[in-house]
C-alpha positions in Angstrom: 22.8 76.3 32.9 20.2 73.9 31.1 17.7 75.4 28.8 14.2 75.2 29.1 10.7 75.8 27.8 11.0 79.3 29.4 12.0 81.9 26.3 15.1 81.9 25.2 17.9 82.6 22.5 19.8 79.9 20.9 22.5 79.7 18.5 22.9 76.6 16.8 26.5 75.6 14.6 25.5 73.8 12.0 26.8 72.2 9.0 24.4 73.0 6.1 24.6 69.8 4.9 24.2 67.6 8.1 20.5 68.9 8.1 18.5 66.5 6.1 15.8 67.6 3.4 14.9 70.1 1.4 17.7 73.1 1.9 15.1 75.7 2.1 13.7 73.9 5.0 16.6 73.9 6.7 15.9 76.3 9.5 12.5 74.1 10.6 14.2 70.7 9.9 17.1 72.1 12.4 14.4 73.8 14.8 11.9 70.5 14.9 14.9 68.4 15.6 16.4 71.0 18.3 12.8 71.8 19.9 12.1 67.4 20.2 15.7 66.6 21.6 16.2 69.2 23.8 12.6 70.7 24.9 10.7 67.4 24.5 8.4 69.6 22.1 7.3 70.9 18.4 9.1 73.6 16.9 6.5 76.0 16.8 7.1 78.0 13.5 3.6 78.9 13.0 2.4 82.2 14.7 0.2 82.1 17.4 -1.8 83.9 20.4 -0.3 82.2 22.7 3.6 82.2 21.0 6.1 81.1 18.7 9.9 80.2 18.0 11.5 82.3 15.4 14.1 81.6 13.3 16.7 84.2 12.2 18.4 82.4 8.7 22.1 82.9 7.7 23.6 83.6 4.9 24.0 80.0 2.7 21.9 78.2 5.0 20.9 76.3 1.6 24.3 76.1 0.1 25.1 72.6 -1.4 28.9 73.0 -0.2 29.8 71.6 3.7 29.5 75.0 5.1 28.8 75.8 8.6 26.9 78.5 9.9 24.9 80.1 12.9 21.4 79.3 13.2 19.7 81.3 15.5 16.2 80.8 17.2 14.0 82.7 19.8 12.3 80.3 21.9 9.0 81.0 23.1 8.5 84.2 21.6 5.2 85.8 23.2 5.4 89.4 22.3 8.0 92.1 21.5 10.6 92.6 24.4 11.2 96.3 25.8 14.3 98.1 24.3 17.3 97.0 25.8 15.6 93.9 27.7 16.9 91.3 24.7 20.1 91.2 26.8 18.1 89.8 29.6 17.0 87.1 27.7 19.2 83.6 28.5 20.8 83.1 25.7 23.0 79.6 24.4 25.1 78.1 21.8 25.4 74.8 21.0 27.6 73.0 18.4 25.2 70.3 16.3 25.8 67.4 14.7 24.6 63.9 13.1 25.5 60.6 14.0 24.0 57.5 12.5 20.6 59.5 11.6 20.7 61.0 15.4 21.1 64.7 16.1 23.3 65.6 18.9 23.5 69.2 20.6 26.3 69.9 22.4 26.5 73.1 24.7 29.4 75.6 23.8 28.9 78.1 26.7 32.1 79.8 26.9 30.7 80.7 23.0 27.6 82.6 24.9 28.6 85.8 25.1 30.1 86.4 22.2 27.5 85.8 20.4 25.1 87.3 22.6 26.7 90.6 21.3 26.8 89.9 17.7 23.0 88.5 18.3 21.7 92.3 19.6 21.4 93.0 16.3 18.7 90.4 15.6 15.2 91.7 16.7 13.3 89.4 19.4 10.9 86.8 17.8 11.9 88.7 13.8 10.4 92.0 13.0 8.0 90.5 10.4 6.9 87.7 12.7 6.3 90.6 15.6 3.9 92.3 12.9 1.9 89.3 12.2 1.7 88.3 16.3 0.6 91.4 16.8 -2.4 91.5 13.9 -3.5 87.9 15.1 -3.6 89.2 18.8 -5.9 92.2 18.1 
């Protein structure tokens, strides 16, 4: 299945130190890069009426050792999702890397559902990030 613009939930396995930049930038320098190579698109990190990508950050995301992690972004967030429709969502996993200054995503999906169940536990869009849509929409 190919991902599109539509919203989504994607789990990206990273290196930490594959991502370029400051390492407490990580998660936007991974999103931009993600959002421009496989949405043709910004990485819209910035909250607005009309919607947002979230970023839920890992544990060491920063770390200066070679460790990889889960990234994991909601894409196209445009309002808080019913209870129990997060499982609805489409949901993929893809395996990043760096070559010669070029990211390249590559699409684990027999990964999908696995993580789709550890993911539940992540709220749609970020609880905090759901607060502030919801202020700058009233």
């Amino acid at each position: 299945m190919a991902i599109s613009d539509t919203s989504c939930r994607v789990a990206i396995y990273v290196k930490v130190t594959d991502i370029e930049g400051n390492p407490l930038s990580r998660h936007i320098t991974l999103g931009q890069a993600f959002c421009s190579s496989m949405l043709s698109r910004d990485f819209r990190n910035q909250i607005h009426p009309d919607g947002y990508d979230a970023c839920h950050i890992p544990p060491n995301f920063d770390s200066d050792k070679g460790v990889s992690v889960y990234f994991l972004f909601d894409i196209g967030v445009k309002g808080p999702l019913p209870e129990g429709d997060l499982s609805l969502i489409p949901h993929f996993v893809y395996l990043a890397s760096r070559a010669q200054g070029n990211w390249n995503f590559i699409p684990r999906p027999r990964a999908t559902e696995k993580v789709k169940q550890r993911a539940q536990k992540y709220p749609w869009g970020g609880t905090v990030e759901q607060e502030m849509f919801a202020e700058h929409c009233s």
